[in-house]
VMD Tcl script that builds the backbone (N, CA, C; Angstrom):
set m [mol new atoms 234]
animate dup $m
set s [atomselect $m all]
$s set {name element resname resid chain x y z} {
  {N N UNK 1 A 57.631 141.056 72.641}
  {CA C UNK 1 A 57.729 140.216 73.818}
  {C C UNK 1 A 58.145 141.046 75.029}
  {N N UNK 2 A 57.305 140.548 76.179}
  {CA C UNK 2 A 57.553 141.481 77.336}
  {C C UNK 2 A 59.465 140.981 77.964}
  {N N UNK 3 A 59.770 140.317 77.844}
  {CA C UNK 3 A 61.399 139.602 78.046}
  {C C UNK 3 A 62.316 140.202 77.277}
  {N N UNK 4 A 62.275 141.075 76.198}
  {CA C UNK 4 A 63.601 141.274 75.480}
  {C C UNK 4 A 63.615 140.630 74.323}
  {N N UNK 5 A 64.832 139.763 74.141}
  {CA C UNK 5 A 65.019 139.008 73.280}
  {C C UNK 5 A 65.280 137.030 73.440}
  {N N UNK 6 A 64.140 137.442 73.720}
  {CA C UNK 6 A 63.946 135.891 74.341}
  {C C UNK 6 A 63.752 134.858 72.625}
  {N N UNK 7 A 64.573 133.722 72.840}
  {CA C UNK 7 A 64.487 132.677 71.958}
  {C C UNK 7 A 65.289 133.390 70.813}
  {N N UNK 8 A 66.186 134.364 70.551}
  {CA C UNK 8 A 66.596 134.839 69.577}
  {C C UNK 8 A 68.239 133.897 69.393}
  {N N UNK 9 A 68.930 134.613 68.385}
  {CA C UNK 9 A 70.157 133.167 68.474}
  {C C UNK 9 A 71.158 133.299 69.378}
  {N N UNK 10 A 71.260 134.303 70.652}
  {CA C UNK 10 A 72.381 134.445 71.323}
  {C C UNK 10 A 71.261 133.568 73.034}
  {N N UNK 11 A 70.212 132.924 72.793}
  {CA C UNK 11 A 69.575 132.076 74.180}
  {C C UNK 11 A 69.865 131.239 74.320}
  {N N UNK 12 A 71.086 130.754 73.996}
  {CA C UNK 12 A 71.310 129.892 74.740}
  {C C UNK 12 A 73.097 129.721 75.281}
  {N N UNK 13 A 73.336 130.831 75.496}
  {CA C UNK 13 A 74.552 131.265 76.577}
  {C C UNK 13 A 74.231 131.144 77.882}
  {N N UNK 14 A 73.148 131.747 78.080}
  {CA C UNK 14 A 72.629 131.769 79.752}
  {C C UNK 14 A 72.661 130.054 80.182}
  {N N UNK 15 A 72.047 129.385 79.556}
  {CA C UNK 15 A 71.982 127.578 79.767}
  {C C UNK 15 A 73.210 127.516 79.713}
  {N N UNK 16 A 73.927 127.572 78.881}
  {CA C UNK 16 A 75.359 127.023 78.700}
  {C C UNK 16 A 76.446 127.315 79.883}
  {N N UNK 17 A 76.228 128.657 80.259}
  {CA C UNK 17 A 77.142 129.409 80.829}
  {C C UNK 17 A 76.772 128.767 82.598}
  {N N UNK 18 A 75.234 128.310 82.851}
  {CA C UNK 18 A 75.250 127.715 84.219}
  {C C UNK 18 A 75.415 126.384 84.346}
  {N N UNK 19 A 75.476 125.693 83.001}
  {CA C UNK 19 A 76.120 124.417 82.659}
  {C C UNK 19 A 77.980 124.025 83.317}
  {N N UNK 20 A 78.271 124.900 82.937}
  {CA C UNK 20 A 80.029 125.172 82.625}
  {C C UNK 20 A 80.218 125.931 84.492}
  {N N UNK 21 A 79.360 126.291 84.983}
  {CA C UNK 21 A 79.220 127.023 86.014}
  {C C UNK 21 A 79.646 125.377 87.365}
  {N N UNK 22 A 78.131 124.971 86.887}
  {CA C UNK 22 A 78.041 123.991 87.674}
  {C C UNK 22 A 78.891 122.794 87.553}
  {N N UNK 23 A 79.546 122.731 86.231}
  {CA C UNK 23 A 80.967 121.425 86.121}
  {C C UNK 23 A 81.994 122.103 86.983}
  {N N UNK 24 A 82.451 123.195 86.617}
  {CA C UNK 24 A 83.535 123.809 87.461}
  {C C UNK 24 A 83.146 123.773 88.670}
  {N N UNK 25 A 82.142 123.997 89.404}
  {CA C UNK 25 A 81.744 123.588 91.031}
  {C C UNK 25 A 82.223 122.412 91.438}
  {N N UNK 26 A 81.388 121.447 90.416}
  {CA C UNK 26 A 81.975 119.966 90.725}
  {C C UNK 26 A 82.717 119.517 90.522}
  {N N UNK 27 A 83.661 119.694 89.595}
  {CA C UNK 27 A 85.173 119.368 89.446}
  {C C UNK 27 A 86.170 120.207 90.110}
  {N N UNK 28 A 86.049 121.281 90.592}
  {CA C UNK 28 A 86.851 121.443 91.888}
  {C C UNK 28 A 86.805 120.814 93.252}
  {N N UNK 29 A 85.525 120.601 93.595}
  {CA C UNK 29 A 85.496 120.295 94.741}
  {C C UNK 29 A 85.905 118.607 94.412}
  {N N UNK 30 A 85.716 117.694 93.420}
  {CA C UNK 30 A 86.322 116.241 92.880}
  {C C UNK 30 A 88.083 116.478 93.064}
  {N N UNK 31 A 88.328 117.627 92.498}
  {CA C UNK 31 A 89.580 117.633 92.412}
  {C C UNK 31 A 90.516 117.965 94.081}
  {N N UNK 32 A 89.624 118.567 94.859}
  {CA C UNK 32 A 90.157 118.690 95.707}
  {C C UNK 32 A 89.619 117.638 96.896}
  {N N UNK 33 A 89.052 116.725 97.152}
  {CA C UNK 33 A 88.728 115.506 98.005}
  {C C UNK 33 A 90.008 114.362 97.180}
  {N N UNK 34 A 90.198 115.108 95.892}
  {CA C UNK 34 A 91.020 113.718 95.532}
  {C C UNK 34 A 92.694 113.622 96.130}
  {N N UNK 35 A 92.577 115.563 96.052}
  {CA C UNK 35 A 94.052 115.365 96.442}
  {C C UNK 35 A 94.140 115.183 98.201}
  {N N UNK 36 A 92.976 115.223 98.635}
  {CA C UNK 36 A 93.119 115.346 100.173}
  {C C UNK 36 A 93.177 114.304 100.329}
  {N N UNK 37 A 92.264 113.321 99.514}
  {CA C UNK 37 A 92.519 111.735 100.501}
  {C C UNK 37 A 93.024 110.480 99.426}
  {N N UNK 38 A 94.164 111.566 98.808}
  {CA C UNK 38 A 95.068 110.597 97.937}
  {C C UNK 38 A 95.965 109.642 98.850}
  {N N UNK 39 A 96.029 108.595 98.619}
  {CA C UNK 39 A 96.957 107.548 98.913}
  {C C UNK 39 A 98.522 107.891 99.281}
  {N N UNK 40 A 99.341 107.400 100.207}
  {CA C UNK 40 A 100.105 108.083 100.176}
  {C C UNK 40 A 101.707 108.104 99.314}
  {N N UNK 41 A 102.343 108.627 98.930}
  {CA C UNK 41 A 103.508 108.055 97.634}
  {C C UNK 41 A 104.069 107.011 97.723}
  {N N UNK 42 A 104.824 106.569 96.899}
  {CA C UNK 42 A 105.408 105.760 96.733}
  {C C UNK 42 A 106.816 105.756 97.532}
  {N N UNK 43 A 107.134 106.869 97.772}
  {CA C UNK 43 A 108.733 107.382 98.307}
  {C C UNK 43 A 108.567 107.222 99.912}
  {N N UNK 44 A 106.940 107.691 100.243}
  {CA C UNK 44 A 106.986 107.527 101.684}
  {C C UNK 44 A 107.007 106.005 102.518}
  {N N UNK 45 A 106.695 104.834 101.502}
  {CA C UNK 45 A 106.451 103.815 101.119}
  {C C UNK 45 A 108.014 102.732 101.161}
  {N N UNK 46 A 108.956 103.656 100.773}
  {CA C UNK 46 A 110.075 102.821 100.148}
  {C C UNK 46 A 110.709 102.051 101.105}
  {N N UNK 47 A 111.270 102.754 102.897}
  {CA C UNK 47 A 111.785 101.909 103.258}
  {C C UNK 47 A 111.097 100.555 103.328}
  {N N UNK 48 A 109.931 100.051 103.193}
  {CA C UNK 48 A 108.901 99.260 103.555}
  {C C UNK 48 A 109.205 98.023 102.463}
  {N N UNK 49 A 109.307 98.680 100.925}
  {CA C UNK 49 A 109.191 98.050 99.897}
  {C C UNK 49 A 110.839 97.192 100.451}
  {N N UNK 50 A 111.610 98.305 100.295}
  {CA C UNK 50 A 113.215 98.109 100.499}
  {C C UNK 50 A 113.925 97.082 101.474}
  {N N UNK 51 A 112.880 96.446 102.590}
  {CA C UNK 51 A 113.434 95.752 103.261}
  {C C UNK 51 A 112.058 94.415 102.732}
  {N N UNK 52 A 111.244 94.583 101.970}
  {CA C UNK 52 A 110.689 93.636 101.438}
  {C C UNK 52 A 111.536 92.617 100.510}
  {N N UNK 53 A 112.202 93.595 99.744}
  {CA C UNK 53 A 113.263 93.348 98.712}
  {C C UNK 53 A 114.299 92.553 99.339}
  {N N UNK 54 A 114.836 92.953 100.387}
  {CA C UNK 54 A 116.036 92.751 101.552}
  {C C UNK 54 A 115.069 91.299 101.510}
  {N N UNK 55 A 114.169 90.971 102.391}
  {CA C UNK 55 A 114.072 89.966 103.345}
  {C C UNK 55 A 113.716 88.964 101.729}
  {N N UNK 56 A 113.677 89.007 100.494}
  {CA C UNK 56 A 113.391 87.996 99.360}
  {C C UNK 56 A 114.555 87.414 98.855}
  {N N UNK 57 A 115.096 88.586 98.970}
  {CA C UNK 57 A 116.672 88.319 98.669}
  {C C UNK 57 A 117.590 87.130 99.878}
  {N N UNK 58 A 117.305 87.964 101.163}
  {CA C UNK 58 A 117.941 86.286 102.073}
  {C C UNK 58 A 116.735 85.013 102.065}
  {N N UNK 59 A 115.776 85.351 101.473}
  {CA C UNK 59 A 114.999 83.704 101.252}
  {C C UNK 59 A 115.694 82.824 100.179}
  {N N UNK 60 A 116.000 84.074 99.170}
  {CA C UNK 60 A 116.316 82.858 98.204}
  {C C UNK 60 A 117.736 82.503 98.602}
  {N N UNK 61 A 118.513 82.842 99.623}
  {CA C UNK 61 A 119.796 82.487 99.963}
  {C C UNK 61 A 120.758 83.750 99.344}
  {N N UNK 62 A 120.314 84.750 98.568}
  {CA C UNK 62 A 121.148 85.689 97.841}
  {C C UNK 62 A 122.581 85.997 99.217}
  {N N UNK 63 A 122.203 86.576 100.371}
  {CA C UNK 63 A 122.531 87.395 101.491}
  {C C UNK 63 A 122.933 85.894 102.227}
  {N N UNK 64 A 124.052 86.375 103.274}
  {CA C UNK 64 A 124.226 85.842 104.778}
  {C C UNK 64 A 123.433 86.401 105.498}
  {N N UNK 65 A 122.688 85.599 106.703}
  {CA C UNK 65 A 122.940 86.144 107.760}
  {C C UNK 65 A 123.060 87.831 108.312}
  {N N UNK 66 A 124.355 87.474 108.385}
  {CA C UNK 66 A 124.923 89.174 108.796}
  {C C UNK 66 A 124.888 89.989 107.408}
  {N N UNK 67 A 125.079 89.592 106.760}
  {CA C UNK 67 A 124.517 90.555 105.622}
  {C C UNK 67 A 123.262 90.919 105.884}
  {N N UNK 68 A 121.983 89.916 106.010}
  {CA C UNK 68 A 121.206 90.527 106.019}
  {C C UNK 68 A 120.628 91.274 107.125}
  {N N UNK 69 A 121.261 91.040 108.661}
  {CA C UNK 69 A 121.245 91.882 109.616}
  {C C UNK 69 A 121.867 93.442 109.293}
  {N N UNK 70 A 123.054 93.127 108.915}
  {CA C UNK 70 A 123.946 94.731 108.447}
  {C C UNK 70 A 122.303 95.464 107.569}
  {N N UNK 71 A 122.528 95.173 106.739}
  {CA C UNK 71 A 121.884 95.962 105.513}
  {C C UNK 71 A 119.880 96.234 106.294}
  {N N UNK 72 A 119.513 95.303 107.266}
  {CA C UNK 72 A 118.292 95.728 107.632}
  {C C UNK 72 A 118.654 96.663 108.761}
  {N N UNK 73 A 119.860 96.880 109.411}
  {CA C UNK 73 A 120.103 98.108 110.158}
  {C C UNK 73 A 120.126 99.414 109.937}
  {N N UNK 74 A 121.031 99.340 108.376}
  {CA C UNK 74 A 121.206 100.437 107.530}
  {C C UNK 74 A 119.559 101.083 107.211}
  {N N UNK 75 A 118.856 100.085 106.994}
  {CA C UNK 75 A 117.567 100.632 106.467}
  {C C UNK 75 A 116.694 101.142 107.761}
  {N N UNK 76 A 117.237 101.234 109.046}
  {CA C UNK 76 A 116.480 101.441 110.036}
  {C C UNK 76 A 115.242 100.676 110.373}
  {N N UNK 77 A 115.460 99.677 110.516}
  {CA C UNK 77 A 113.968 98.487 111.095}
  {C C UNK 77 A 114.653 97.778 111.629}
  {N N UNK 78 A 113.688 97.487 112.735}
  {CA C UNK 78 A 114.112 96.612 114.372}
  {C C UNK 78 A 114.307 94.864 113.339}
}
mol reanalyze $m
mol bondsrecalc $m
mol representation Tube
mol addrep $m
């Protein structure tokens, strides 16, 4: 054969190897759009949750008033 060793038992590395080529292309670039336009944490999130918590708590009557003024100051929100 004018090719070498074409169809012998080591042909099919070359397929394999641009297989594994082209996942790693695409799973980096997956992996990196994911971390770019990931959502943002949970921690950056908290005072938000924290005065959610606050304002359920004076619905159900838990808090006064000024309790619940004090404690939404502490958390920094108007």
């Amino acid at each position: 054969m004018m090719w070498g060793y074409w169809g012998g038992p080591w042909s099919w590395v070359g397929p394999l190897m641009m297989i594994m080529f082209w996942v790693l292309v695409i799973g980096g670039i997956a992996f990196i759009l994911r971390a770019w336009w990931q959502p943002p944490s949970r921690s950056a999130q908290g005072s938000d949750a924290a005065l959610d918590i606050l304002r359920e708590r004076y619905a159900r009557g838990e808090l006064s008033r000024e309790q619940f003024e004090e404690m939404r100051r502490d958390l920094g929100s108007k």
